[in-house]
C-alpha positions in Angstrom: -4.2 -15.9 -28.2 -6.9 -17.7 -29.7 -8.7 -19.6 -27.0 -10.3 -18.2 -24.0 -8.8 -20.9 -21.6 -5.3 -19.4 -19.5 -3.4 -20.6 -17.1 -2.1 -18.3 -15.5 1.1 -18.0 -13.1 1.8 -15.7 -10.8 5.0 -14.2 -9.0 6.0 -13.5 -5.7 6.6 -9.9 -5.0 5.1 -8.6 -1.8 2.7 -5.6 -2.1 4.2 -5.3 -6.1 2.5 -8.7 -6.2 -1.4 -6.5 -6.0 -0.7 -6.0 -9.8 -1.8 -9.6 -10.6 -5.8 -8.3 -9.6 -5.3 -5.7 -12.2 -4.0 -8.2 -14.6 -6.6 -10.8 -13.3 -9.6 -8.1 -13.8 -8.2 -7.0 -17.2 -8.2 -11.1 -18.6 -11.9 -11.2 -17.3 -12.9 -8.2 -18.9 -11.5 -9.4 -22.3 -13.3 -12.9 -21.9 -10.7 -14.9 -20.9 -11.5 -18.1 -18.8 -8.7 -18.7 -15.9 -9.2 -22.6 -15.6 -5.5 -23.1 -13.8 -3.5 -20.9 -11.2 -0.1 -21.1 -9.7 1.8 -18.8 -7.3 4.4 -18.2 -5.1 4.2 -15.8 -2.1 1.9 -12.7 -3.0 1.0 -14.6 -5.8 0.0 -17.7 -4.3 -2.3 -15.3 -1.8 -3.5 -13.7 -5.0 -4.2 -16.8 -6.7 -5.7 -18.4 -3.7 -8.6 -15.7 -3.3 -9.1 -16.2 -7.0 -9.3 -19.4 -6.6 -12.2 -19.3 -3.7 -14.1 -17.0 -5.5 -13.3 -13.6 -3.1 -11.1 -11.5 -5.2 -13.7 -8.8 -5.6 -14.2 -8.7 -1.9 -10.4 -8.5 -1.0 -9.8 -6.1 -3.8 -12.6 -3.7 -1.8 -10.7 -4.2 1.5 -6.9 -4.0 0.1 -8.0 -0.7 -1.4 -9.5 0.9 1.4 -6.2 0.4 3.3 -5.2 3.7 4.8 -1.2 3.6 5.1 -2.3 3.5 9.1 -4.3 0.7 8.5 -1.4 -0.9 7.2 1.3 -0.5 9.8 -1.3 -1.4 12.1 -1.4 -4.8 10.4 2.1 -5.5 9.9 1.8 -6.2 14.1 5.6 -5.4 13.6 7.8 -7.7 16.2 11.7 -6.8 16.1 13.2 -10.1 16.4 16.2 -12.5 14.5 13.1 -14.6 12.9 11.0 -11.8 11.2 9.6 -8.2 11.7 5.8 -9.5 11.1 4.2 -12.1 13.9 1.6 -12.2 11.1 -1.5 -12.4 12.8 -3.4 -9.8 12.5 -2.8 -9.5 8.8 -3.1 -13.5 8.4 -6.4 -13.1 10.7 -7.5 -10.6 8.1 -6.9 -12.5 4.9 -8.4 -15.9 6.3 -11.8 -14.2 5.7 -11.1 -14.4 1.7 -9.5 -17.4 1.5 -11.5 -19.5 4.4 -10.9 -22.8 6.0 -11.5 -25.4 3.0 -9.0 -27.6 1.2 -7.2 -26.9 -2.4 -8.4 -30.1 -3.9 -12.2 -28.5 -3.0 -11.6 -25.4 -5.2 -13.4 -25.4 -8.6 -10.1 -24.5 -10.3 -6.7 -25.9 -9.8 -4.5 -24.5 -7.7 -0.9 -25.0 -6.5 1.1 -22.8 -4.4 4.9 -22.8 -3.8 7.2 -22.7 -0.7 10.5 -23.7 0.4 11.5 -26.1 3.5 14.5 -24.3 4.3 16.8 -26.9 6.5 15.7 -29.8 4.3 16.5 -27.8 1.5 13.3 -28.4 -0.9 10.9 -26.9 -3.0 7.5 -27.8 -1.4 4.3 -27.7 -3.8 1.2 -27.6 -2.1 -1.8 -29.0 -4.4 -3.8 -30.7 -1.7 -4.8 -29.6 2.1 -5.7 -26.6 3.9 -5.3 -23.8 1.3 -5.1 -20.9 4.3 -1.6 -22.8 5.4 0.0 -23.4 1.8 -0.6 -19.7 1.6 0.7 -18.7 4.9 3.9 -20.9 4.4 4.1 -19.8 0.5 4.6 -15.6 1.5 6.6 -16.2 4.7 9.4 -14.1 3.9 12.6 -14.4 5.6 13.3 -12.0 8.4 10.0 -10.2 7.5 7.5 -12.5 8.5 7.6 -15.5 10.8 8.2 -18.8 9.5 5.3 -21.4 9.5 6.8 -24.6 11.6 5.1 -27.7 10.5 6.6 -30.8 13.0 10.3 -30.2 12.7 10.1 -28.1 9.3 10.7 -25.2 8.8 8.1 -23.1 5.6 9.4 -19.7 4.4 8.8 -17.6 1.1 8.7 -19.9 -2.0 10.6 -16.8 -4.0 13.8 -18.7 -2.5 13.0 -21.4 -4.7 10.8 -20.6 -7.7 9.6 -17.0 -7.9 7.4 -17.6 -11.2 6.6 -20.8 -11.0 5.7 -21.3 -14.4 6.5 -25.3 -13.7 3.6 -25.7 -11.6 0.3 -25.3 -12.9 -2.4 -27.5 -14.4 -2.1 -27.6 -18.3 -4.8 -28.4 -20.6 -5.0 -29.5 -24.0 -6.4 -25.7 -25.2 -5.6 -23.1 -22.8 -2.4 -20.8 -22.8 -0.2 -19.4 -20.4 0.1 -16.5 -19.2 2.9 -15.2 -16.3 2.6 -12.0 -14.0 6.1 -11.3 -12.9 6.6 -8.0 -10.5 10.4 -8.7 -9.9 11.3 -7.5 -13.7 14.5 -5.3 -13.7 14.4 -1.5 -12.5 12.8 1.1 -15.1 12.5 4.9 -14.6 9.3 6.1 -12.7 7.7 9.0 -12.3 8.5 9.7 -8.5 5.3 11.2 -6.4 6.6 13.8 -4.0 6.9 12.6 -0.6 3.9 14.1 1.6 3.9 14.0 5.2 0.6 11.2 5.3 3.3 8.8 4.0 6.1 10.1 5.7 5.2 7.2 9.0 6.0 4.1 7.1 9.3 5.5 6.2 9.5 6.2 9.5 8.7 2.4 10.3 11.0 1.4 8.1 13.7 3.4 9.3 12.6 2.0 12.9 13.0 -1.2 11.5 16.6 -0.4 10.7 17.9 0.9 13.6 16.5 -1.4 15.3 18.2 -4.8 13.4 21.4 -2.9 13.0 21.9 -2.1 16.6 20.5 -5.9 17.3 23.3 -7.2 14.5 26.3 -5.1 15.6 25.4 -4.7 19.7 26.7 -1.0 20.0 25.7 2.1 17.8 27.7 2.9 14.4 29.4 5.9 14.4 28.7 6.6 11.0 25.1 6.0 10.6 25.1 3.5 7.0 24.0 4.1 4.3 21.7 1.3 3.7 20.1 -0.7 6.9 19.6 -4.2 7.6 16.1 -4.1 6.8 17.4 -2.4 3.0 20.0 -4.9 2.6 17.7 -8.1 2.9 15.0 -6.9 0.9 17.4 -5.8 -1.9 19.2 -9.1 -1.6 15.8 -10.8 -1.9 14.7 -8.9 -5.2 18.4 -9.9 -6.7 17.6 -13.5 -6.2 13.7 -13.2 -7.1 14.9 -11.7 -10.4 17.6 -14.4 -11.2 15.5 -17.1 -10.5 13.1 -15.9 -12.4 15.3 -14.8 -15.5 16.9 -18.8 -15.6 13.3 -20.2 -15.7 12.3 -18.0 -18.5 14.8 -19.6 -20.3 13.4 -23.1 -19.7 9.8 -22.6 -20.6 8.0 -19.6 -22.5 4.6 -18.3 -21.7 2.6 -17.7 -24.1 1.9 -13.9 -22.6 4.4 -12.7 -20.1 3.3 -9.5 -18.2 6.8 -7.7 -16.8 6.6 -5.4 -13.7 9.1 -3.6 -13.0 10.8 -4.5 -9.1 10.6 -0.6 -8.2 7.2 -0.3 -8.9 6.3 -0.3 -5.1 8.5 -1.4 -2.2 7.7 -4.8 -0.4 5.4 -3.3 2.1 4.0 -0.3 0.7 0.5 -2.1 0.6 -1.1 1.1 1.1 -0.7 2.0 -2.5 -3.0 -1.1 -3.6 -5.0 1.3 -5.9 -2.1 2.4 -8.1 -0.5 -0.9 -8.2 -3.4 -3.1 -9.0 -4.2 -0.2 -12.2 -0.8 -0.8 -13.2 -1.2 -4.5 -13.6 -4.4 -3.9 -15.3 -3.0 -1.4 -17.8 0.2 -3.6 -18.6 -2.5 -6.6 -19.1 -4.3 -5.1 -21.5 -1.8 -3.4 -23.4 0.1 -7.2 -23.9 -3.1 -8.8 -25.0 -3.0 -6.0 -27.6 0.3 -7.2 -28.8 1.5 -9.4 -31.3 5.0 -10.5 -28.9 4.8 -12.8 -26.3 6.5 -10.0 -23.6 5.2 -6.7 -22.6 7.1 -3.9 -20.3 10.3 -4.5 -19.6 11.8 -5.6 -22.9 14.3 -8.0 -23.6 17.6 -7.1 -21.9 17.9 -7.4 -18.2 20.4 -4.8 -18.1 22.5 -6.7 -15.0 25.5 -7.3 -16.2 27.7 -4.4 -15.5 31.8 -4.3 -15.3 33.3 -2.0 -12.8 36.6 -1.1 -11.2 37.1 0.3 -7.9 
């Protein structure tokens, strides 16, 4: 990677999707200029911050996150449009990423999102950056939806996870993609301690709560997996897919794989290990003379069985 210019792309991923400030610090350190950004979801938040010059400041706050702090801002809402009103989180965040307009940033910036009944990718480059980003990381059933007239903005992961596609190209930079939704790899499992144990009790909540809401009476046999399991499982599937079919189209010049089990969607109180795994994985692919780093070249999803 001979010149200092990247343009850099950035994945959807939920609280995986911290790893891009380790991957982001890591470039900096090594003298590379980031003169182009693109995300979707947790990467378009990411890269939006970045963007408006606050990434040291949210990195501060997102680390201090006790896993109380965290459920607190989830402002968690049991309903059939999401489990996040999105608020108090949204309310927190606005402090890093303001109340100016993309086309003011000093780098360009385009976030992803999907209009879900008109069936569309929707690319924001222009406008109120705090709404692109609030549409971009609506995630279905998780958060609320941003309604815009009569449309209707979810989670750009539905449409283009890495949205390698979408950012500004120069005559001398290279790319560079952050993808968290890169296939399962085995990881050293921390023991469960009971500081952490109350977002699994959240998250159990969660379930029992859509379950009962989806079937109207109690199981008798308790499943195995809940609603809440099933969607964001479903979700990771898809983010991977989409994400494998564009790799095909177009190669970065440096693509940083994450792993999808590296932290759950909401397990933003583990910002500290997450964003030193993005930095570690950074560096170690600048160091390398492949385009790919992590995860290797077989996707390992392709599996025959018979039941």
């Amino acid at each position: 990677m001979e010149t200092k210019n990247i343009a850099l792309v950035l994945s959807s991923g939920g609280a995986r999707g911290l790893a891009h400030i380790g991957a982001i610090r890591a470039l900096h350190e090594q003298g590379y200029r980031i003169t182009a950004v693109s995300g979707t979801s947790m990467g378009a938040l990411v890269g939006a911050i970045l963007a408006n010059g606050k990434l040291p400041e949210f990195s501060d706050f997102i680390t201090n996150l006790t896993r109380i702090d965290v459920i607190r801002l989830m402002d968690l809402a049991v309903s059939k449009q999401g489990i996040i009103k999105g608020e108090r989180v949204f309310g927190e965040i606005k402090r890093f990423i303001g109340e100016g307009n993309i086309e003011d940033l000093p780098i360009p910036f385009a976030a992803v999102a999907t209009d879900l009944f008109n069936h569309r990718e929707i690319i924001f480059r222009h406008g109120s950056l705090f709404s692109a980003v609030r549409a971009s990381a609506a995630i279905p059933t998780v958060l609320l939806p941003l309604q815009y007239g009569n449309d209707c903005f979810v989670d750009g992961a539905l449409v283009n996870p890495l949205p390698i596609n979408r950012v500004s190209r120069s005559g001398n930079d290279r790319l560079v993609a952050v993808n968290v939704n890169a296939p399962r790899q085995p990881l050293h499992a921390k023991k469960e301690t009971p500081s952490n144990s109350s977002y699994h009790k959240i998250r159990e909540f969660v379930n029992q709560k859509w379950n009962g809401a989806m079937s109207g009476r109690k199981a008798a046999v308790p499943p195995i997996h809940g609603f809440f399991d099933i969607v964001s499982g479903s979700f990771e599937m898809m983010q991977h897919k989409l994400t494998e079919a564009s790799l095909k189209e177009q190669k970065p010049d440096l693509l940083i794989n994450l792993p999808v089990n590296m932290a759950d969607m909401l397990e933003f109180y583990k910002a500290k290990d997450i964003i030193e795994t993005g930095y570690r994985a950074t560096l170690a692919g600048l160091r390398l003379p492949t385009a790919e780093t992590n995860a290797g070249n077989e996707s390992g999803l392709v599996r025959e069985w018979i039941i």
